[in-house]
N, C-alpha and C positions, 0 to 999 in steps of 0.2 A: 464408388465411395462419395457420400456429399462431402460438399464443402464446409469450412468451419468459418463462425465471425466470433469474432473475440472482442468484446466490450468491455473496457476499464471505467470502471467508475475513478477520475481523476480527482472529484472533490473529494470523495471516501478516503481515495491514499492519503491526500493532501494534509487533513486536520490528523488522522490515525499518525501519520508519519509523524507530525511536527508535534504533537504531545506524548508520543513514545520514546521518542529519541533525547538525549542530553541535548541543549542549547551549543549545536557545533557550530565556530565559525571559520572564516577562512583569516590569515595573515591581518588582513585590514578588518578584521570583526567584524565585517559583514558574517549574519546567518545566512547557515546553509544546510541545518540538520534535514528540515522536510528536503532539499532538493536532493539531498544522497537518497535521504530513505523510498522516496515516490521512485528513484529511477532504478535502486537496486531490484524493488521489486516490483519493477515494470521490465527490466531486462529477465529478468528472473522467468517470468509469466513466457512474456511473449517468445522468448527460447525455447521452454518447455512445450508450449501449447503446437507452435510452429502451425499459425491459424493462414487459412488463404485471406482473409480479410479481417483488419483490428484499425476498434475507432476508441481512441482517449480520449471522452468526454469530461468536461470542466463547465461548472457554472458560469452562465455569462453574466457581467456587474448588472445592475438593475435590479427593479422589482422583475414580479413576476405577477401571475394571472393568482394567483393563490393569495398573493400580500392584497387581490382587491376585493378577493374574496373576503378575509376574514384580515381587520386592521392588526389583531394581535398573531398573526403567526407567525414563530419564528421571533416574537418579537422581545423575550427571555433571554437572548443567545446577547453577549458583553461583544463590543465591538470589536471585528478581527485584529489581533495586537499586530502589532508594526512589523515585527520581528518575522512573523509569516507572511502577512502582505507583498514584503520586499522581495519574497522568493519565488513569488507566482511566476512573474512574468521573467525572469530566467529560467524558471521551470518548463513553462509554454514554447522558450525560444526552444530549446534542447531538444522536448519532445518534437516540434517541428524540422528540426536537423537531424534527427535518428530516421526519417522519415516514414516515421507514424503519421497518418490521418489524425488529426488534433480539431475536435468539436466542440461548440459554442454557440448554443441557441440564446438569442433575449427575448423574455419575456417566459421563459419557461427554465425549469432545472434540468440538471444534466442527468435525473432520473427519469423525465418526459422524451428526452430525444432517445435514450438507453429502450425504455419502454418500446416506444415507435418501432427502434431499428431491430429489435428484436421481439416484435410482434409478425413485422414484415418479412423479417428472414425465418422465421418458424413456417408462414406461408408458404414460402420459397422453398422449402427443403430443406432449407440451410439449418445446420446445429450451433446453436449458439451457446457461447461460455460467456458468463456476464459474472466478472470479479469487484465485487466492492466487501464494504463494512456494514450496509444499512441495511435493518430489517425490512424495510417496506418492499426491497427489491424481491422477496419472496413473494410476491400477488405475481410475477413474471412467470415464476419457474412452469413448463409444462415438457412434454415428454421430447421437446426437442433443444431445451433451452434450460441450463441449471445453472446455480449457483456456483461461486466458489470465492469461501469469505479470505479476504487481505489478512490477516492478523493468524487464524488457524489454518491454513492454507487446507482446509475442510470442501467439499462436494455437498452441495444439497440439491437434490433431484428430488420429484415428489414428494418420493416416503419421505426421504430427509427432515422435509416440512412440516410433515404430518408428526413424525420425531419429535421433531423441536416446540412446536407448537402446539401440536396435539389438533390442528384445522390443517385443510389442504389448502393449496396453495390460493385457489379460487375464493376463500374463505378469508383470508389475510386481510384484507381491505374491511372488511368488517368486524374482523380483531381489532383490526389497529383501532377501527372508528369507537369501540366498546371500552378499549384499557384505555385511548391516546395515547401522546407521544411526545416527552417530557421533552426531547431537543428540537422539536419541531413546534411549541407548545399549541398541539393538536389536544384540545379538551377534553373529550372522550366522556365517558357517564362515571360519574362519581362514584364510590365503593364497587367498582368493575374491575376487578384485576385479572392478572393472564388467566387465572384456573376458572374464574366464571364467567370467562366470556368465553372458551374453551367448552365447557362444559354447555353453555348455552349453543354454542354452533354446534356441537354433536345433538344436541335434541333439535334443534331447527336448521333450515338448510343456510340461510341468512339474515341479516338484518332486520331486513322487511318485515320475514318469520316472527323474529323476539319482538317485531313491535305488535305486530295483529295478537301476539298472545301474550302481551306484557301484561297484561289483569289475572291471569295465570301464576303469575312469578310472584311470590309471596317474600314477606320478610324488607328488611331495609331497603336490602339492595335492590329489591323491585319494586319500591314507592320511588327509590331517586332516579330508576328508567321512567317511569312513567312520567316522573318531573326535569326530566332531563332529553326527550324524544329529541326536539329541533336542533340543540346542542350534538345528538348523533349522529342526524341526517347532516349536518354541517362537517362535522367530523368525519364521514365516511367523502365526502364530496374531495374533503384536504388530504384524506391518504390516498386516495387514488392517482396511480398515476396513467399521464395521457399517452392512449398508444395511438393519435392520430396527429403528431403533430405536423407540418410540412416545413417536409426538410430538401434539400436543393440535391440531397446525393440518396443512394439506395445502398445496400448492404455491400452488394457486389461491386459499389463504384468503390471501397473503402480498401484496396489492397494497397500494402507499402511502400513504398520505393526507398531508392536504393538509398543509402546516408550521406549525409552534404558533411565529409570528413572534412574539408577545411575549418567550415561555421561550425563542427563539434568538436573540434582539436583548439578550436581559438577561445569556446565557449567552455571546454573543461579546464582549460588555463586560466582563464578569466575566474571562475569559483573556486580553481585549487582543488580539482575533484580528480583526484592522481590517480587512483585506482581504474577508473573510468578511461584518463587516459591513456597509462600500458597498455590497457586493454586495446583502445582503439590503434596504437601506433603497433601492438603485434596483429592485430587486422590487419590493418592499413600501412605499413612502414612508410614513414616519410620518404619521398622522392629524393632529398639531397641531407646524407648527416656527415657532418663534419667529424672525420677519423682524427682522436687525437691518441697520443701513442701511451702506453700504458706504463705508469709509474712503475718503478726498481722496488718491487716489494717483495721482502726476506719475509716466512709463513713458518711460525709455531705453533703447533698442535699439540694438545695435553687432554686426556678423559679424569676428568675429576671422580674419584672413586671413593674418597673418607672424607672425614670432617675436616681437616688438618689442609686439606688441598683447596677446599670450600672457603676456608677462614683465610688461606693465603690468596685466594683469587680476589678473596672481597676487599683484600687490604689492599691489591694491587686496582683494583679498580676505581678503587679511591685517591688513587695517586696518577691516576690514568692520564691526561688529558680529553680524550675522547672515546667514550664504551658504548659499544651496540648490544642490544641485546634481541634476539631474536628466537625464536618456537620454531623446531624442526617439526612438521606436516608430511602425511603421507601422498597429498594433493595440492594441487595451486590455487583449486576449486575450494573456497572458503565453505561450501554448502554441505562437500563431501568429504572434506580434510580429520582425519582422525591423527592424533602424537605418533609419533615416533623417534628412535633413536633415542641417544642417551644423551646426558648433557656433554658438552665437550668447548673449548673455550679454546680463542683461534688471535694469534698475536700477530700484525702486519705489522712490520717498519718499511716506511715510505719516504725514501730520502729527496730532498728538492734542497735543492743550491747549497748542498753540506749542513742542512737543516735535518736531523732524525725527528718522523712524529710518530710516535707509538699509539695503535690505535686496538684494543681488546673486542674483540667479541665472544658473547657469548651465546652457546645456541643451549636451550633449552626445548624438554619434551613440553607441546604444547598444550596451556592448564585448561582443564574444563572450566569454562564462563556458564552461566547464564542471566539470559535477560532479565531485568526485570519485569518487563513487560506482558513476555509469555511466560516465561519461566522454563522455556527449551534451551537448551544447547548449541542449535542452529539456526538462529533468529539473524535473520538479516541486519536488525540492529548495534548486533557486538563488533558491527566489521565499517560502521560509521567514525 
């Protein structure tokens, strides 16, 4: 069986996460939305995929080879707000202490090292899964190396492409250079949209093709090819990406090692990222925890069955001092958890120094959400 490399597009999570998610912060208001949403579904992946080798690439600060190509690219995009900024670099520490290989080229995007390392592992043998958001990573896809987009947790192999686009994947780079590419602002040929530049790669093999036969193309749209050529060839230059960059490691040097549980026990406290921590402490259980002995607590039980029992708990809850309320799950697994059980409402008296505190819970079946974002039911997002 070959081996697998599993490549995260970490810029792709990064912005997908932080304008999908609500503005979460922790205690001290620091933001922390993208840092939940990149790691839920970065644990999420690389659990499923269980790959022999995985590289989280992130764009490194700088320009790049493309801003000297073309002054305006990318040059549309409002400056990264503070609010996500601040989260990178706790984001980068984490992913470094989970210990994931955490990649960073200057002078190129984190689409050019992605490209590279899975050009060279298709070489290799190696089958590569490469997950991001961005169209352009489909010029990658070939019969060893697919897709799989962050947002629809969707597979695009080939056909996929051919699907979506209606061009194969070889084809893609000359799409993009014919529509362009509004957040990259890649200029592309004016009144060219996806279906005629679609339509034009199926009569021509490429580019090239539509230009040697642009006196051919009749109507608007082929007077503004014809007065838009160089504008193309620049455009196709900007969406491609580079699979030869050099890089200091290979596919196969990119296996994980083992997690530095201290720097991520100290690092999920530090953001307040609790989930994350259970998690790692039922991994991992701390070496030394302090037994303290467990309060004198007297337990009522009542299944609430009519209105009358509903209306008397709500009034007692309001007299409460302190009410939980919690969703009875068939799972612990937020991904695979469907309701269960019925509501039932649970009374603890917990006495301390002749002090009674009466504290109500109540466990309800849990309610169908959805995101807004997908509009699924098990969106990683609901659990931010």
């Amino acid at each position: 069986m070959s081996k697998k490399l599993l490549l995260v597009d970490g810029s792709s999570y990064l912005f997908r996460a932080f304008h999908a998610l609500p503005p979460l912060t922790n205690s001290s208001g620091e933001p922390t939305g993208a840092i939940h949403g990149v790691l839920n579904m970065l644990n999420k992946l690389v659990r499923e995929e269980e790959a022999d080798y995985v590289g989280v690439v992130f764009d490194a600060p700088g320009k790049t080879f493309r801003d000297d190509m073309f002054a305006e690219y990318k040059a549309q995009r409002p400056p990264m707000p503070d609010d996500l900024r601040s989260q990178i670099q706790p984001l980068l520490d984490i992913v470094e202490a989970m210990g994931l290989p955490l990649l960073r080229v200057g002078g190129v995007e984190a689409d050019d090292v992605i490209g590279t390392l899975a050009k060279t592992a298709s070489e290799q043998g190696i089958r590569t899964l490469v997950s991001t958001g961005a169209k352009d990573m489909a010029q990658l896809v070939d019969d060893n190396t697919p897709l799989v987009t962050t947002m629809s947790n969707t597979v695009l192999d080939r056909d996929g492409v051919k699907a979506k686009f209606d061009v194969w994947p070889e084809q893609i780079i000359d799409y993009l250079a014919l529509v362009g590419d509004s957040s990259d602002n890649i200029p592309g040929v004016p009144k060219v949209g996806a279906k005629t530049a679609a339509k034009w790669l199926n009569l021509y093999p490429d580019a090239d093709a539509i230009i040697a036969n642009a006196d051919d193309i009749k109507g608007k749209v082929g007077e503004s090819l014809r007065g838009h050529i160089e504008e193309l060839k620049m455009s196709r230059k900007l969406a491609t990406i580079m699979l030869d960059v050099e890089l200091d490691y290979s596919p196969s040097e990119l296996t994980p090692n083992e997690p530095n549980v201290d720097a991520l026990r100290e690092l999920y406290g530090r953001w307040e990222l609790r989930t994350l921590g259970r998690q790692l402490d039922e991994a991992h259980p701390p070496e030394s925890v302090t037994q303290t002995s467990a309060p004198d607590l007297e337990t009522e039980y009542e299944v609430i069955l009519d209105q009358s029992g509903l209306e008397r708990w709500l009034a007692r809850i309001k007299e409460a001092a302190l009410t939980a309320v919690d969703t009875e799950t068939n799972s612990l697994d937020y991904m695979q958890a469907e309701p269960s059980s019925s509501p039932i409402s649970k009374t603890q008296h917990t006495r301390n120094s002749g002090t009674t505190l009466s504290m109500t819970r109540i466990f309800l079946p849990a309610m169908t959400l959805r995101c807004v974002a997908c509009s699924t039911t098990r969106c990683w997002s609901l659990t931010c």
